[in-house]
C-alpha positions in Angstrom: 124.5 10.5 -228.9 127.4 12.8 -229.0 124.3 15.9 -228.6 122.6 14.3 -225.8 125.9 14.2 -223.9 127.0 17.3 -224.2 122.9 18.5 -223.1 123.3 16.6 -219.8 127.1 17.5 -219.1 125.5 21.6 -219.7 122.8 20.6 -218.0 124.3 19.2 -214.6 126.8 22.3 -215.1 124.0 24.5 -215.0 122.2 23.0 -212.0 125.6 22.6 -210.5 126.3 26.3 -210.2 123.1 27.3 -209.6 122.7 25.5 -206.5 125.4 27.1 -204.7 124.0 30.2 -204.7 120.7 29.6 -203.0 120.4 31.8 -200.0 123.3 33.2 -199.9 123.4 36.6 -198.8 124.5 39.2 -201.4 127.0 41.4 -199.4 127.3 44.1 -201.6 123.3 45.0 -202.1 122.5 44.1 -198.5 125.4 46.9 -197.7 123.3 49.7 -199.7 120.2 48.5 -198.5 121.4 48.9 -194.8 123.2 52.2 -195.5 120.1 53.5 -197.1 117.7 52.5 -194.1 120.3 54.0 -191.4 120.0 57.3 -193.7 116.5 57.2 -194.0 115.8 56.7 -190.4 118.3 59.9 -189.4 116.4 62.0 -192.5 112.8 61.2 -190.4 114.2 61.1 -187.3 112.9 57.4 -186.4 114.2 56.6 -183.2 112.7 53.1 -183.4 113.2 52.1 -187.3 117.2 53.2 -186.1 117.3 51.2 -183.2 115.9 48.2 -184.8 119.1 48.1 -186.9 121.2 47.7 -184.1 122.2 43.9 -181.9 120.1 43.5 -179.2 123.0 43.6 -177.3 124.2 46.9 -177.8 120.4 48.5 -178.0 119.7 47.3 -174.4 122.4 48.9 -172.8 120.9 51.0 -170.5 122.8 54.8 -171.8 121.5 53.7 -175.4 118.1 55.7 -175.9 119.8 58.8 -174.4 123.1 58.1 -177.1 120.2 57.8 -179.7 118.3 60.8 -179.1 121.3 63.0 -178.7 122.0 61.3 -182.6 118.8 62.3 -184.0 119.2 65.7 -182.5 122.6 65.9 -184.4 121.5 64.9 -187.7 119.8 68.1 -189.5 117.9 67.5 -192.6 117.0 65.4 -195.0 119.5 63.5 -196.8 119.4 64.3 -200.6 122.8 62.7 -202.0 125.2 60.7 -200.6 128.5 58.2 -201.7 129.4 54.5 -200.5 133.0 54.4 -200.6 134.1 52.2 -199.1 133.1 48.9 -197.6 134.9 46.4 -195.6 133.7 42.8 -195.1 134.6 39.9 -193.4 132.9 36.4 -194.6 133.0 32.9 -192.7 131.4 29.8 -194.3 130.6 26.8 -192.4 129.7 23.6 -193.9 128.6 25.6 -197.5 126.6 28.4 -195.3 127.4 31.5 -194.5 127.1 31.8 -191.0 129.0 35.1 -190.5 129.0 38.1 -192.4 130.5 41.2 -191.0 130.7 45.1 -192.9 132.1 48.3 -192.3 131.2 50.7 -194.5 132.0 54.1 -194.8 129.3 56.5 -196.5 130.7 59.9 -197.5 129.6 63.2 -198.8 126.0 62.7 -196.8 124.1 66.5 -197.9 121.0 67.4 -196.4 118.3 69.7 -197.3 119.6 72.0 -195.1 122.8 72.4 -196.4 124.4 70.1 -194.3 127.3 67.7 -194.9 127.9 64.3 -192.8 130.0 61.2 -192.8 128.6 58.2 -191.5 130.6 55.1 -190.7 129.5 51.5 -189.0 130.4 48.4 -188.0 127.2 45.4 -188.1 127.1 41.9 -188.1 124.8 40.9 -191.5 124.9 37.0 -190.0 126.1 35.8 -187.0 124.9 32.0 -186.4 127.2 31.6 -183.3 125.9 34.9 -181.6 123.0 35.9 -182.6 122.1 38.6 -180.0 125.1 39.9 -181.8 123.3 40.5 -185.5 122.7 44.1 -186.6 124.9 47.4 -185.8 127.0 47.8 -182.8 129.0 50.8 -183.6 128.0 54.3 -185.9 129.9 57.1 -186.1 128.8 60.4 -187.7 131.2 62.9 -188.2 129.9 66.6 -189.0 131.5 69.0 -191.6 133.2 71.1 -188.5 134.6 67.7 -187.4 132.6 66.8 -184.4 132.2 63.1 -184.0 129.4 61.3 -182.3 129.6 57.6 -181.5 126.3 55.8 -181.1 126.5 52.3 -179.9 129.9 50.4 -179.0 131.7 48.4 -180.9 132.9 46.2 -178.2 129.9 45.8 -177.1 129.1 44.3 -180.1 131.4 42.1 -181.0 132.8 38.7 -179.2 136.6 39.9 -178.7 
């Protein structure tokens, strides 16, 4: 008696804390997975995988093609090593769900084939229930070994301040 007990008390334990975690966003591999794609897109120069990443509201301004071009033109090379430092996050949970998710990360030491060396920082929404035109990148910065910094996007834009 005393066995079959302690099977259903692990038991309903087991199911207990399983259940919370279904579909819930993992922050941490959707942040490399997103700072991988944004690095793959500059490497190939896709214009339209890179502008996919971002809200629709910041991609339909109308100075944001030119502001992407110009970013493409500044990237040189394939990337061949980079370094996720750092990466801020912001979580809000309604009612059990996540319905917000906002990162910053910061990706460092970004080398190219052609000996250069980058910096990349962003600002996206992962989740946003309340704003949805809101979802995806609104701000990237990439800053060039000689210190030049180009700002694609707006954060403002992006964001409901």
């Amino acid at each position: 008696m005393k066995k079959l007990i302690l099977f259903l008390t692990l038991s309903s334990v087991l199911l207990f804390c399983s259940g919370c975690e279904s579909g819930r966003i993992d922050i941490n591999s959707e942040t490399k997975n997103q700072c991988k794609q944004i690095l793959d897109y500059l490497s190939s120069c896709d214009s339209e995988g890179l502008k996919d990443l971002f809200c629709k509201t910041v991609s339909s301004e109308s100075d944001f093609d030119n502001q992407l071009s110009e970013a493409l033109e500044l990237f040189d090379g394939s990337v061949v090593s980079y370094d996720i430092r750092s990466t801020g996050a912001n979580e809000r949970i309604v009612d059990g769900k996540q319905s917000e998710i906002h990162i910053s990360p910061h990706i460092c030491d970004i080398k190219t084939d052609k000996d250069k060396t980058y910096s990349i920082q962003y600002y996206s929404y992962l989740i946003n229930v309340e704003e949805p035109d809101f979802q995806g990148l609104s701000e990237l910065s990439i800053e060039c070994e000689d210190g030049q910094i180009f700002v694609l996007g707006n954060y403002e834009t992006g964001h409901n301040l």
